[in-house]
C-alpha angles and dihedrals in degrees: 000000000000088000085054096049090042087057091041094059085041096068096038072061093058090044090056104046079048092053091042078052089066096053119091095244134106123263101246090070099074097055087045089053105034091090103042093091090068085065069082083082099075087078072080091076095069102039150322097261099036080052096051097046096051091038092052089043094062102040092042100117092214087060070057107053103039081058099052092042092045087052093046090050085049092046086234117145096189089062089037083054094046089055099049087043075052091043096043102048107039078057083054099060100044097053077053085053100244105120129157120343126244110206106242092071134359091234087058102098139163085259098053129266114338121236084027140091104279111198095200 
């Protein structure tokens, strides 16, 4: 099952870097930007369930999507961009094992515990 999810989120990468291949950027700027949704982590600082709320706020796919498609209606890339980074990454993390974020540790995931054998 973890091999099929793993494939699953692989290919909602290659959508994203598609879509990203329809916006008018250069291509550096995905890469730049793939990584900016984990400043969510700071929430962290304050405590474990704050953490985990803002976290899981900004790596939910459907936070994603209703960007993207907001940016797309309005006829706004940089919104369209914002939602495929959101996309994207929140894909990213997933195919590395580390999903949504359950409040009593950061490591405990939907998938399981991150960094460790996950029998899903």
């Amino acid at each position: 099952m973890k091999n099929l999810l793993m494939l699953e989120e692989l290919g909602q990468f290659c959508l994203a870097i598609f879509l990203f291949s329809q916006l008018q950027y250069s291509w550096w700027l995905f890469p730049l930007c793939l990584l900016l949704p984990d400043v969510s982590m700071i929430g962290y600082l304050i405590n474990p369930k704050i953490g985990a709320w803002v976290y899981n706020f900004f790596h939910h796919k459907l936070l994603a999507i209703v960007v993207l498609i907001l940016g797309f209606y309005l006829k706004i890339q940089v919104v369209e961009f914002i939602g495929i980074i959101l996309f994207a990454h929140s894909a990213m993390d997933r195919i590395f094992g580390y999903g949504l974020k359950f409040n009593d540790h950061f490591m405990h995931t939907h998938l399981g515990w991150a960094g460790k054998k996950n029998d899903i």
